[in-house]
N, C-alpha and C positions, 0 to 999 in steps of 0.2 A: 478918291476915297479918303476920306480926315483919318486922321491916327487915335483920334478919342476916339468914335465909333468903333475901330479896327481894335483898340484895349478893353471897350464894355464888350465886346463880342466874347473877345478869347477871355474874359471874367466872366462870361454869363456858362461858356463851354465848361472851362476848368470848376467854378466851386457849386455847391449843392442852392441851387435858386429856392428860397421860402415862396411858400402859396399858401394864397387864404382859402386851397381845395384840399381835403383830406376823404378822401373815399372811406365809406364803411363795408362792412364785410372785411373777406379772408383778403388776406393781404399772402401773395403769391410770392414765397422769396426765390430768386434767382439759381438755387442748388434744386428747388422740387423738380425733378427728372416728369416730363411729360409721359403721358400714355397710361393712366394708371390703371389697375385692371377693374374689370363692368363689374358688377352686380350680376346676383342674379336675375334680374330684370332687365339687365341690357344682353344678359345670354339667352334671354326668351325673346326680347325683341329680334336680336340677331335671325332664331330659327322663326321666327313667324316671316321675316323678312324672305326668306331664301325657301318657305315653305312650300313653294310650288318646286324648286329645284330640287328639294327634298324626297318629294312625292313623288317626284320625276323616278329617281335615283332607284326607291323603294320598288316603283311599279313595275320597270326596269329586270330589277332585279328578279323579282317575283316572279316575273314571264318568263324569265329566263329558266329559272328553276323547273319550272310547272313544265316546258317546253325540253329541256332536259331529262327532267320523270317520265313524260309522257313516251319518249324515245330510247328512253334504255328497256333493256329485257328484263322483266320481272326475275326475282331472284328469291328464293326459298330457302328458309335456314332447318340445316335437320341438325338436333343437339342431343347426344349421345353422352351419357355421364359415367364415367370411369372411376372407380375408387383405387389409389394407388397407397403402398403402405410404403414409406422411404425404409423402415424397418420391420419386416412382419416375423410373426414367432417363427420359430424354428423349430420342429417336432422330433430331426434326425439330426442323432449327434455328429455324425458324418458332416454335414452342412452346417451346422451347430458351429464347430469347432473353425471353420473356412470362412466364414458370414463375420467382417466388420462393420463395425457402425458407419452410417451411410452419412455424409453430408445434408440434410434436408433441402434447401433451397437448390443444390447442386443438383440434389438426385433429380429434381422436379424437372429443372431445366434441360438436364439429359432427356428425360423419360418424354416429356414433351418436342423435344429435338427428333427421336425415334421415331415420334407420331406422323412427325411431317416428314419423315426421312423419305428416297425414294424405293427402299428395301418393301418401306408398306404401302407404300401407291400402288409398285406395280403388282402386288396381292392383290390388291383393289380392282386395279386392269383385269386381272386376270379372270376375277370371277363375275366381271360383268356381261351383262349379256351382250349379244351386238345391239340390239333395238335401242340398252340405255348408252350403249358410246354410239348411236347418231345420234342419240337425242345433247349429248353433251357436244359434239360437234357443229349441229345444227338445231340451237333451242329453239323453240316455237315463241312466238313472242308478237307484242304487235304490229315489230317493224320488220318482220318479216317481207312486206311489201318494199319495206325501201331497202331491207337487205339485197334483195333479191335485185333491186336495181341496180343500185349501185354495183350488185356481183356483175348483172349482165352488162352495164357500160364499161365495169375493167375489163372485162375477157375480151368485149372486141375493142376497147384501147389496147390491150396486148398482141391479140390479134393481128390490130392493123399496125403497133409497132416493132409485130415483130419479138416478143421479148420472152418468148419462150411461154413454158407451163406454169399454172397458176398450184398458190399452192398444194388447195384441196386435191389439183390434178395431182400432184408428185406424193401427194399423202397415200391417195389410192395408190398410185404405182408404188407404193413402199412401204410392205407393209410394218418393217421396223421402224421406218420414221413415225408411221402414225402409230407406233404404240408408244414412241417416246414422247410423243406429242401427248398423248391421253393422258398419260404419269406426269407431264408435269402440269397439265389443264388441271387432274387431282392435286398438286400440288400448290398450286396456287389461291385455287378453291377453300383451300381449308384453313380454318385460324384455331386455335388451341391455346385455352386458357384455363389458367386453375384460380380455383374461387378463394378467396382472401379466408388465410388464417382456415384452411382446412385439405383435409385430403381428397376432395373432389378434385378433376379433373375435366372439364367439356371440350367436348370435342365436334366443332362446329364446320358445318360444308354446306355450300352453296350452291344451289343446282337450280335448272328452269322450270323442276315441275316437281312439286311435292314429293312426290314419292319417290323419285329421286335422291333428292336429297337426305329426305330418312333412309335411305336403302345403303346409300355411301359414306353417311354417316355412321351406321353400324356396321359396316364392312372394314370400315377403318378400324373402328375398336377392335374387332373379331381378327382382324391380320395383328392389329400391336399386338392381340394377348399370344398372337396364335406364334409370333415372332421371337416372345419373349420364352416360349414354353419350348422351342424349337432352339433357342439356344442354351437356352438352361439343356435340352435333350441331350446339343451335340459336347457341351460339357462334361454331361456327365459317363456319355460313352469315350471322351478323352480321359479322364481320370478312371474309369474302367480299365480301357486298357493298359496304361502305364500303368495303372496299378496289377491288376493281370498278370505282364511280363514279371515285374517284382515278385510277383508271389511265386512265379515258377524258378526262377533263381533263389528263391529264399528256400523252397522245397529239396533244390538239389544242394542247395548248404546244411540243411538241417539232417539230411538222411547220410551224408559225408561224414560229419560232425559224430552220429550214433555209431554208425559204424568205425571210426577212431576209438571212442572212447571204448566201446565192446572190444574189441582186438587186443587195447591195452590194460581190461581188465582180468582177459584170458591170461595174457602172457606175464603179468603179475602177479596172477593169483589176488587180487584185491576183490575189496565188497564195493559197495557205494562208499565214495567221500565222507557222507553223511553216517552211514553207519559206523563206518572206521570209527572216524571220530568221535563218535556217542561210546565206542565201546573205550579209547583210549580214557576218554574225557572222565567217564564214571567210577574205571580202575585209578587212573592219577589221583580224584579227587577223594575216593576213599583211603588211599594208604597216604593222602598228605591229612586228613581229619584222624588216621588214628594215629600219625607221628606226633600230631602235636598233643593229643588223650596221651600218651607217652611219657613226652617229653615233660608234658604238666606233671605228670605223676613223677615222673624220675626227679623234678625241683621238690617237688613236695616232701619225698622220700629223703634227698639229700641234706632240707634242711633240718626232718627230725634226727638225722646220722649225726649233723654237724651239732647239734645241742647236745646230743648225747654224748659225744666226744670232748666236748667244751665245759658241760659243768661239772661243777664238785661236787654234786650228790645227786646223782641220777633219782635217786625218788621221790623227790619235786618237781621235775618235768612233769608238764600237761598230760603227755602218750604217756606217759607211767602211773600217774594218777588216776586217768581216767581209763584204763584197763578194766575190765568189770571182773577178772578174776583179785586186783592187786586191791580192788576199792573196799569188796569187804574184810579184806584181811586186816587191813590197813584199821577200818572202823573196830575189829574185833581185837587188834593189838591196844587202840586206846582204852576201851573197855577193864580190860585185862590186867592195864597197867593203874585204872583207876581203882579197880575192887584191890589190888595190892596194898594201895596206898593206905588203903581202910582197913584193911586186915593187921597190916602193919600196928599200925596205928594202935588198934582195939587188944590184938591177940601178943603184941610184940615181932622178933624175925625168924625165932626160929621156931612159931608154932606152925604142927602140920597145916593148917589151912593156907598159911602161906607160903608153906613149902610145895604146896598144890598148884597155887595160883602162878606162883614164881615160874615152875615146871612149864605147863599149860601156855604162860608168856612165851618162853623159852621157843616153847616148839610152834606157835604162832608167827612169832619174829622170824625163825630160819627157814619155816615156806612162804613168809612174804619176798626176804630177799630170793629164795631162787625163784619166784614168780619173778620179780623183777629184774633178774640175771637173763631171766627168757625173756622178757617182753623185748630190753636190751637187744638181745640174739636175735630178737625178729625184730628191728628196726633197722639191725643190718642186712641182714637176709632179703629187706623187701628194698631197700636202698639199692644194691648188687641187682636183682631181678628187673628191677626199673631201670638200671642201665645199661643191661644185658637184651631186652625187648625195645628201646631207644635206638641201640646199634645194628638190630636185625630191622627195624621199621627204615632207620636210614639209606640201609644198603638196598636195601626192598626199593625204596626210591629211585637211589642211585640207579639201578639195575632197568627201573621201569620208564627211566628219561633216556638213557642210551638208548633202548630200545625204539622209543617216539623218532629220538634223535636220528637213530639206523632209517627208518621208515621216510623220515620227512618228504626226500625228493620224488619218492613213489605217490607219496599221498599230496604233493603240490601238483604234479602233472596230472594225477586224478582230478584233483576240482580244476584243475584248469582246461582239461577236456569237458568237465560235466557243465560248466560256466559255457562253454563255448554250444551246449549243446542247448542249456537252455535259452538262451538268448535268441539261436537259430528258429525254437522253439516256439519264443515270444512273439518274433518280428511277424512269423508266418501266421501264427494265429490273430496279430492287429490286423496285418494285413488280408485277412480270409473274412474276418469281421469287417473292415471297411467296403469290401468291394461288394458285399451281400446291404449294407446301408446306401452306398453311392446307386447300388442299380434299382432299390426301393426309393430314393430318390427323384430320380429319372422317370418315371411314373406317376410323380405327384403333381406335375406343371407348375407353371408359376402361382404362387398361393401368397404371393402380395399384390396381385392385380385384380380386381373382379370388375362385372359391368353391371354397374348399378342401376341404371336406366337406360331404356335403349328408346331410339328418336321413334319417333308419329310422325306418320306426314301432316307437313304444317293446314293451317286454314288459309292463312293469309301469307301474302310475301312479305320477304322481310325487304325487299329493294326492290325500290324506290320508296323508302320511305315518306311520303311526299307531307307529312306536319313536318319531319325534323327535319328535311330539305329545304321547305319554306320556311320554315322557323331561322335556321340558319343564316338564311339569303336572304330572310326581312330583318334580322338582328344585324348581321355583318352592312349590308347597304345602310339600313338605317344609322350607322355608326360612321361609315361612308359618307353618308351625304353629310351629316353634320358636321365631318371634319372638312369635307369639303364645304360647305357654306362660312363653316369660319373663317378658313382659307382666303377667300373671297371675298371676306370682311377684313383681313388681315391686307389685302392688296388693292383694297379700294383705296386710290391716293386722292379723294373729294369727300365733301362734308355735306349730309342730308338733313341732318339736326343740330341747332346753335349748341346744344348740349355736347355735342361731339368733338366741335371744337374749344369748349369748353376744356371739357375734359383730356384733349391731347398737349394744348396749350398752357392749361391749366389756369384760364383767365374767365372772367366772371362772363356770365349768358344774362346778354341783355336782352333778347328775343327774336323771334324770325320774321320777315316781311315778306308777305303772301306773292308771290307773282299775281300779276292781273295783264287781262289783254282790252283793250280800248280801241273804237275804231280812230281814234284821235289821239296818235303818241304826244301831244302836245300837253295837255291834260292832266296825264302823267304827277306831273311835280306840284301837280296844286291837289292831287287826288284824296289826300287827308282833311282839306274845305272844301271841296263840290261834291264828296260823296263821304259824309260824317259816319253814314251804320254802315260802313260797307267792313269786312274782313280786315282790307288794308289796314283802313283808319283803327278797326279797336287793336291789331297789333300798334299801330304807331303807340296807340296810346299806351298800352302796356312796356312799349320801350321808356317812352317820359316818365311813366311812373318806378322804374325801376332807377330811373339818373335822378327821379328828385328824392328815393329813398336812400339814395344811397351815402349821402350829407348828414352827419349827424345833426345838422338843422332844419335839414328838412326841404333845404334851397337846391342841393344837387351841383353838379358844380355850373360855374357864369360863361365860361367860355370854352368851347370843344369844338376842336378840328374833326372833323368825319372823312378819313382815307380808306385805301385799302392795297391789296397786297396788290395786284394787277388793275392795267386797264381793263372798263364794260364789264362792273360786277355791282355797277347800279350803285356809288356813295352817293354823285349829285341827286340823282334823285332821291335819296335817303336823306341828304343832308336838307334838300329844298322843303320837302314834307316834313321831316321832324322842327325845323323852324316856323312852319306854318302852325305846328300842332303847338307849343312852346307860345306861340303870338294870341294864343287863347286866354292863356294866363299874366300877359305883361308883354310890355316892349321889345320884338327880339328882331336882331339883326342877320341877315344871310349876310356871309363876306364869299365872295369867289375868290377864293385864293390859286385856284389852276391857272396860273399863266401861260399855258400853254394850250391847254383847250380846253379854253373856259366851259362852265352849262349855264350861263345867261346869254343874253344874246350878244353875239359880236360884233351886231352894226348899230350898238349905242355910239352916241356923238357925247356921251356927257363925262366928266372925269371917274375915276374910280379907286380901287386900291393903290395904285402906284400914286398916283397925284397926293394921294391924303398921306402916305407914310411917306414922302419925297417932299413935302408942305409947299407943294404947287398947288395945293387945292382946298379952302376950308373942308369941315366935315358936310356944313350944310350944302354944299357944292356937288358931293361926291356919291351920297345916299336918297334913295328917293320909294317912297311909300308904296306898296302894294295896292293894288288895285282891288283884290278881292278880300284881304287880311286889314283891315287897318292898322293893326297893332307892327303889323310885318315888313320894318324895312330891308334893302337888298342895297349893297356895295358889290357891281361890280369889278373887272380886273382892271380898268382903265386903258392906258397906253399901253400896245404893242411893245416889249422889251426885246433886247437881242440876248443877252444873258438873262433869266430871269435867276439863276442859281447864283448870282454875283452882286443881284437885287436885295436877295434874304440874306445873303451873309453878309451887306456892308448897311442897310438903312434901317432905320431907328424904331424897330417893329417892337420894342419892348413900351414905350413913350407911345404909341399910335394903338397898341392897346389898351392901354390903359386908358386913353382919353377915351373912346369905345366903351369901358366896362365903366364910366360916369356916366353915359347917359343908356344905356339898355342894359336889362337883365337876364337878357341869356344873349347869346353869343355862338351864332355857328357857323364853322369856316370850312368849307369845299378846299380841299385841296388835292393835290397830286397824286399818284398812288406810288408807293412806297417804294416799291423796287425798280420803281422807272426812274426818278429822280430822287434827289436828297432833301427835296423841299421841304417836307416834312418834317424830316429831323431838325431841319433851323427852327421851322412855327413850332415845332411842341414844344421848345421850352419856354416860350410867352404865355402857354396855354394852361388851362387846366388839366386836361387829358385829351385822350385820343378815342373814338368809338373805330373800330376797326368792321368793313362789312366784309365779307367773305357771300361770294357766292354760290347758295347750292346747289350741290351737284357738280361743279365746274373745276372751282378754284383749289389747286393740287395742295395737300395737305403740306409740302415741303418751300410752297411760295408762303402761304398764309406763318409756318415756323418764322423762316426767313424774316419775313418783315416783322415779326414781334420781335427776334432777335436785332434788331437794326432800332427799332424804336428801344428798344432796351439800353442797348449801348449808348442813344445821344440819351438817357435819361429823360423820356418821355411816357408820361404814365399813361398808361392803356386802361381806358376803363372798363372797356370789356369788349366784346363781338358781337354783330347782328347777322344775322344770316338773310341773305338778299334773296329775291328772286325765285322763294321756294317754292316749291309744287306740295301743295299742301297734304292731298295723297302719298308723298313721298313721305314727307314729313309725319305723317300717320303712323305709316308701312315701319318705318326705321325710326319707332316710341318719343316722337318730339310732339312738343306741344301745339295744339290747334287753335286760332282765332277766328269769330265770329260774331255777328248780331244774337244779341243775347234776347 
């Protein structure tokens, strides 16, 4: 091995090699996460795919159903409508007063609880007849036949092992077990719902034969209300009699009580409490209204005393003045003393007329003052009387509060017997009132329940309902199988359609290659020139046309290796026919680059790959022309190597391409498949890209990662996938595209 060779090697590994190949389209960066989710058109292909397993699933299901219906007992619903009031009016104050506000929701769920209780089944029990508890032991029905079998195969399995009595036998022999049996067959029978956002109540039961079921459906109601009115009864016959005994202890307190108080108004001598004290109450309050008439008077009186004693000339006081004997005198003394002045005056003092007038004055003047000497004497006189009637009103008092005072203890134990009598009074009369409410009461039943509709026997059964059975088991299956078909598509580890692999790899779809069978495998690798219209050929050709648009010039790229992830997934012969198809349009070379099993033949005698890249051999030496292509040369592997992995990593394969891409324009190299050897990743970096084939149907979706991952790593461009070998029907089936003669 030279040492330059061995430094352009680890220079061609380490830096980024330039190429005059630049791929169009999406350019796939190495972070896009593969798997990316379908369309809805790949969620329809999925289900057309799996659509028989589908149908499978659905039909399945369906029979099952139908086959299920067919064998259950028909079942009749009777629906019984109950009106319940969580609160209803209340008519007797007795109950009135007992009666709190009910929880709504709670009360429902009680009242409902009650329905199904076993207190009302076995009322139920009780008033059936025997005909309908056989008919609820043994309904009539259409599997009567197979009932019947299978009863008679256990009895003599039992029989023969021995295991004693069956049940129906120990039912007969007992007749408590089979009543407990029947109460709770009623108990299980029935379902009890209340209708949204109202006080209806249904009361629903399932029985084998119409009439039945409406007969025990209204039985049921008729025991709840009959249950509820029976305990409201025995209620109120328990509040009767404690009430009751109450009222005979409150009797022998109330007539105790009379007879105290009688005894102690004997031995008193008293009246009523109440009279006493009306007769106390009316004398107190009269001699206290006229002590203080009195007393007013006797201030009044003292203060004309006190003026009259106080001033200088009593005949100016108001009481003197206003005297109606002193006022005329008074008016007739001024008078008197006016005609004086004028007499005086006219006649002189000592003519008789004013010795008249003077007179006349005189004696006017001396009966005004003893008028006012008396008026005087009576201001004292009534002064004295007003506090002489002041002092007999107080003592009057004085005299009439001892007296109360003397009395009190007599007239406290009075009302305190007559209190105690009527209280005893009181009690016996609430309580004589209550017990005549409480047993009017007890009479009225329950009066927040009624039955507002009572069941019909139905037309139809309500079970099996055989639309919402099937309905169900076609909905539920159908949902079924498509989680199962996904399932399936989810664990399928091979590819149907080049799109598939596209899309998990996330690498360009260069197109699928039809399987074909031939009585002549030989044929095979030319089958794109000896049969031009066939399927094959127009996919081949749609492969070429996708590698020469893919060049923003149009050229496509010059030279491509054609591997694949595993060995027998058909590159040679993809690689041998897309060069035939390619030698249509220009000069193209097949290189066999598989040095290990080759697909040209391997009893040439002539030089080949190794001689030409090792310059043992010109080019003209090593290549030689197609016999059916003109345009189509072929370089076999040459010499047998021992290493060939020691070959590609030490000779001058960068130099021996390139004299190659001088004289042809396309360029396609067979070589190894990916994960067998590393051959590959040495040629891809000479190359322009890589066509990767995958076989379909075959090739595990974790080989085909693999090897993209591995071409990745030596930095080898992948131009995209072909899908080999594919069954075109499949290809259909799972929405890949179809080639054909147009």
């Amino acid at each position: 091995m030279s040492r330059k060779r061995s430094n352009q090697l680890l220079e061609l590994r380490s830096e980024p090699r330039p190429t005059a190949y630049s791929p169009l389209g999406p350019r796939w960066s190495e972070t896009t996460q593969p798997g990316q989710e379908a369309g809805l058109l790949e969620y329809l292909r999925v289900l057309i795919r799996h659509r028989l397993l589908i149908i499978g699933v659905v039909t399945t299901a369906l029979l099952a159903a139908l086959s299920y219906g067919l064998l259950q007992t028909p079942l009749y619903q009777g629906i019984t409508t109950v009106h319940m009031q969580a609160n209803p009016p209340v008519y007797v104050p007795a109950l009135r007063d007992l009666q709190t506000l009910a929880d709504t929701e709670m009360f429902y769920v009680t009242q409902m609880d009650i329905i199904r209780s076993r207190a009302v089944a076995e009322r139920v029990a009780q008033r059936l007849t025997p005909e309908q508890r056989e008919q609820l032991h043994h309904p009539p029905a259409v599997t009567n036949y197979l009932t019947s079998l299978v009863d008679t195969l256990w009895k003599q399995g039992r029989d023969w092992l021995d295991l004693g009595e069956s049940d129906q036998t120990a039912l007969a022999a007992d007749p408590q077990r089979a009543h407990r049996a029947l109460v709770k067959q009623i108990q299980n029978n029935l379902n009890v719902i209340r209708r949204k956002d109202s006080e209806l109540v249904e009361i629903q039961y399932y029985a084998p034969t119409p009439e039945l079921a409406a007969r025990i459906a209204n039985l049921l109601a008729e025991s709840y209300r009959a249950t509820q009115v029976d305990q409201r009864l025995a209620i109120s016959k328990e509040v009767h009699a404690w009430l009751s005994g109450q009222l005979n202890k409150l009797a022998a307190n109330l007539s105790g009580a009379e007879r105290a108080l009688q005894q102690y108004k004997e031995q008193e001598m008293l009246l009523d409490s109440k009279n006493l004290e009306q007769i106390k109450s009316t004398q107190l309050s009269g001699l206290t209204q006229n002590l203080l008439e009195a007393r007013a008077e006797r201030m009044r009186a003292e203060v004309l005393y006190q003026q009259v004693q106080d001033a200088d000339s009593v005949a100016a006081l108001s009481a003197v003045l206003n005297n109606p004997v002193i006022q005329p005198l008074k008016m007739q003394q001024g008078t008197l003393r006016a005609k004086l002045e004028n007499l005086r005056t006219h006649y002189g003092e000592n003519a008789p007329k004013v010795q008249a007038i003077r007179a006349e004055l005189e004696s006017t003047s001396t009966r005004l003052h003893q008028e006012i000497d008396r008026a005087v004497t009576s201001i004292r006189e009534q002064y004295e009387e007003a506090k002489q009637r002041e002092r007999q009103l107080e003592k009057a008092e004085q005299e009439l509060g001892e007296g109360v005072r003397s009395r009190s203890a007599e007239a406290l134990q009075l009302a305190t017997l007559e209190r105690e009598v009527e209280t005893n009074r009181e009690l016996f009369e609430a309580f004589r009132d209550r017990i005549k409410e409480i047993g009017l009461a007890g009479t009225m039943g329950a009066t927040g329940i009624q039955i507002l509709d009572r069941s019909l026997a139905p037309n139809t059964p309500f079970s099996p309902n055989f639309p919402r059975l099937l309905g169900i088991a076609g909905v539920l299956s159908l949902f079924f199988g498509i989680g199962l078909a996904f399932l399936l598509e989810n664990l399928r580890r091979t590819f149907h359609t080049s799109q598939a692999v596209g899309q998990r790899l996330q690498l360009r779809d260069l197109g699928v290659m039809p399987r074909v069978r031939l009585q002549r495998p030989a044929t095979l690798s030319r089958l794109a020139v000896l049969e031009p219209e066939s399927a094959f050929t127009e996919a081949l050709g749609s492969i070429r046309a996708r590698l020469q648009v893919s060049d923003p010039n149009g050229t496509g790229p010059q030279l491509v290796i054609v591997t694949s992830a595993l060995q027998g997934e058909g590159k040679s012969t993809l690689s041998n026919n897309l060069a035939s198809s390619y030698s249509q349009l220009g000069p193209t070379l097949l290189v066999d680059a598989d040095l290990r099993h080759p697909s040209l033949s391997s009893s040439w005698k002539r030089a080949g790959l190794t001689e030409f890249v090792l310059g043992k051999a010109p080019l003209r030496a090593c290549i030689y022309r197609d016999n059916i292509s003109p345009n189509l040369f072929v370089i076999g592997k040459g010499d047998t190597l021992v290493n060939p992995l020691e070959f590609f990593a030490t000779a001058d394969l960068a130099g021996a391409f390139a004299e190659l891409r001088k004289h042809f324009s396309k360029i396609i190299v067979d070589t190894a498949p990916v994960l067998s050897v590393s051959d590959v990743e040495t040629l891809g970096m000479y190359t322009d890209g890589a066509v990767l084939a995958v076989k379909a149907g075959k090739t595990p979706a974790e080989a085909v990662a693999e090897a993209y991952r591995r071409l990745q790593e030596a930095h080898v461009r992948v131009l995209g996938i072909i899908l080999t070998q594919a069954n075109m029907g499949e290809v259909a089936r799972y929405g890949g595209y179809i080639y054909g003669p147009y």
